[in-house]
C-alpha positions, 0 to 999 in steps of 0.5 A: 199693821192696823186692821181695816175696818170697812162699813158698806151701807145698803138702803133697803128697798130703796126707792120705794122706802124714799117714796113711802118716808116722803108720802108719810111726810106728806100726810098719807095713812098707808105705808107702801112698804107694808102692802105689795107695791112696786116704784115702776117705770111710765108704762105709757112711755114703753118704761114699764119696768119695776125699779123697786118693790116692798117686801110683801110684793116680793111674797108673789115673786116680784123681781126688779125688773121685770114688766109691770104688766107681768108684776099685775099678774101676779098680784092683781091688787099691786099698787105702782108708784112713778119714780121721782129720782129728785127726791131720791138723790136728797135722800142720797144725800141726806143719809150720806152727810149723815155718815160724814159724822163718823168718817171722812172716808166715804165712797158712794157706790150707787144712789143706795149704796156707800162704803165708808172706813171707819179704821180710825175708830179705836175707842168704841166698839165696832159694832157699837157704832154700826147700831148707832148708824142704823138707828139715826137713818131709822130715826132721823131720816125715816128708812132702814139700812143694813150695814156689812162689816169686814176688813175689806169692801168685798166682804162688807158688801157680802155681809150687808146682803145677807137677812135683810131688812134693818140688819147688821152683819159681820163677815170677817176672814175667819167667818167666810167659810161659815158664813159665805162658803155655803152660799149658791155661787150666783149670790158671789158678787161679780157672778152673773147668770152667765158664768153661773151657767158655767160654773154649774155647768162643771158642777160649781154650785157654792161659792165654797166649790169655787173658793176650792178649785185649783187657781190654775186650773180656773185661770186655763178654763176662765182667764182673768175674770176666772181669777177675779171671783176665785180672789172674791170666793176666797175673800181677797179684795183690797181696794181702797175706799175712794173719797173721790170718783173714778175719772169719768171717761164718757157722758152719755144719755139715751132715751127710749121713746113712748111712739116709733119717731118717723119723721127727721124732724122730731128725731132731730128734736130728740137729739136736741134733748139729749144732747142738752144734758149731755153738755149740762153734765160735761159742763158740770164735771168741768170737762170737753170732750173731742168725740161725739157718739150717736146711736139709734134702735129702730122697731125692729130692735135693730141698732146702728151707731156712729162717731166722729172726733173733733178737732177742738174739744167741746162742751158746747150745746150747740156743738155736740147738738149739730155733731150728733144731728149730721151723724145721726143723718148719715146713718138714719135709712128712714125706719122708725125709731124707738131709742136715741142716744147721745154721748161724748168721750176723749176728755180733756179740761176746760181750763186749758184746751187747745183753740182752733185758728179756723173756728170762731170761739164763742165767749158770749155763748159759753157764759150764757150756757153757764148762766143757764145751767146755774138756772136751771140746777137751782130752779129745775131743768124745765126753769128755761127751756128752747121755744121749739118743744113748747106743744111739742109733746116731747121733753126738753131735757132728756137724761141724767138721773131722770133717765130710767136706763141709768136707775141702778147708778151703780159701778161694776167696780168696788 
């Protein structure tokens, strides 16, 4: 059997290393990576969070995802840039038609994340190619990386967070219990802080100690997550790199807003701006869906959700728009809100799907929407957009990657 060579490719500071490349593109004399600067939410926008920080703003103990405010304090002279996540995803993809060069086998991760099978390669070193890599994204596209390397993609993941940045580890079988058994058992991918709590709770403090336990007695005590992060402790992982996504089970998109909405009119606006995305990322993957869900937080941080099935599936604007618009009416008491979310699930394909005799389809209506899209993918989401937001104050398209609550853009499973 064939020894799996698996790569896992981490950008640097992400974020913040795209926006530093792009100014020093553009003319700028100061690299944000080497003073303490951050990539942060519109704090105007209650979106106040830090996404991503240079490595001198992590000397005052910065952390992603805490407040701006909080980050100020630490270090008064922070500079703070705003996202631009457009420009995130051509670096995404720059570096990732890049790795096409070496391998077909390519999973992405998250925006900054990518696992890649390079088992193929039989006649060239391993390490060899991986300071290949490194050096081109340096070189050609302007950020560092570190790569991982492992015979599977829990280890390769491991290895690439290990000394950053700019750097290249290896974390085979036989090196785990040098290199991963020492480690504190929170820095196990899949360890949150709440089972770290439990496992420090039983005096499991390194992954080690976990690696070690009896698997029965983690399976009693923790059931099947148990079982998973003792598997993880000990190395074992063998899922496959995916060329092709998960099948996507729901689209959804949520937005907290930059004032308490108290009034059924803007609410409704911002529904209407939700669900315009949601309907252009249904259309995109070539999906309709039956159910349509809508949530609300009011001021007080009180949420309240309802749904309601179809009889036909849809992945019309208008539809998912007027859907959400009745479920959001029934469940509103009248207490200001602060966030709004729209999603739709139970998909089906939309190159055959069941008609409905008693509702009129729509065929004029469904072109025009793919013309618009097309507009609007090529030209930007604001090319075209309904007369009712002009002087509004409120975005016509809210959600996809432009939405902060979807900045991570990473799956919980390898």
């Amino acid at each position: 059997m064939n020894k799996r060579i698996i790569f896992h490719i981490d950008v640097n500071s992400a974020y913040l290393s795209w926006e530093a490349v792009y100014r020093l593109q553009h003319g700028e004399k100061i690299d944000l990576r080497e003073i303490p600067a951050v990539v942060g939410g519109d704090e105007s926008k209650r979106h106040g969070i830090v996404l991503a920080k240079s490595i001198p703003a992590k000397r005052y103990k910065i952390k992603t995802g805490e407040s701006l405010y909080s980050a100020r304090q630490k270090c008064p002279n922070l500079t703070v840039v705003p996202p631009n996540y457009e420009r995130y995803m051509k670096a995404s993809n720059s570096m990732v038609d890049l790795l096409k060069e070496y391998s077909p086998l390519i999973q992405r991760y998250s925006v900054d994340e990518v696992f890649m099978d390079l088992s193929h390669i039989k006649d060239r070193p391993v390490l060899d190619v991986a300071y290949e890599i490194k050096e081109r994204i340096k070189k050609e596209l302007g950020f560092t990386v570190n790569i991982g390397i492992s015979s599977n993609k829990l280890l390769a993941k491991m290895a690439s967070d290990f000394k950053k940045p700019d750097r290249i580890h290896t974390l085979f079988p036989d090196e785990i219990q040098e290199k991963m058994w020492p480690l504190p058992v929170e820095k196990l991918f899949m360890v949150g802080s709440r089972t770290q709590k439990k496992l420090n709770g039983r005096g499991i403090f390194t992954i080690g100690q976990l690696a070690k336990l009896d698997r029965e007695y983690i399976y009693s005590w923790l059931k099947k997550p148990g079982i998973m992060i003792w598997e993880y402790a000990n190395g074992i992982e063998n899922s496959q790199v995916r060329k092709d996504p998960d099948p996507v089970k729901s689209i959804g998109n949520s937005t907290t807003t930059s004032y308490d909405v108290d009034n059924r009119k803007e609410a409704h606006m911002f529904l209407l701006a939700l669900s315009e995305m949601v309907a252009m990322r249904t259309r995109n993957i070539g999906k309709m869906g039956r159910v349509i869900s809508v949530s609300i937080k009011d001021k007080d941080f009180y949420s309240c959700s309802h749904q309601k099935k179809l009889d036909v599936a849809t992945d019309s604007t208008k539809v998912i728009y007027e859907t959400a618009r009745k479920l959001f009416d029934e469940i509103w008491d009248g207490k200001p809100i602060r966030r709004f979310a729209v999603s739709i699930s139970e998909f089906c394909s939309n190159e055959l799907y069941q008609l409905s005799l008693l509702k009129n389809y729509n065929q004029r209506e469904e072109k025009l929407e793919k013309v618009i899209d097309a507009i609007r993918y090529k030209y930007g989401y604001n090319s075209i957009i309904r007369s009712c937001f002009l002087h509004s104050g409120i975005k016509p398209i809210i959600g996809g990657v432009t939405t902060e609550e979807e900045y991570p853009m990473m799956s919980s499973i390898i």
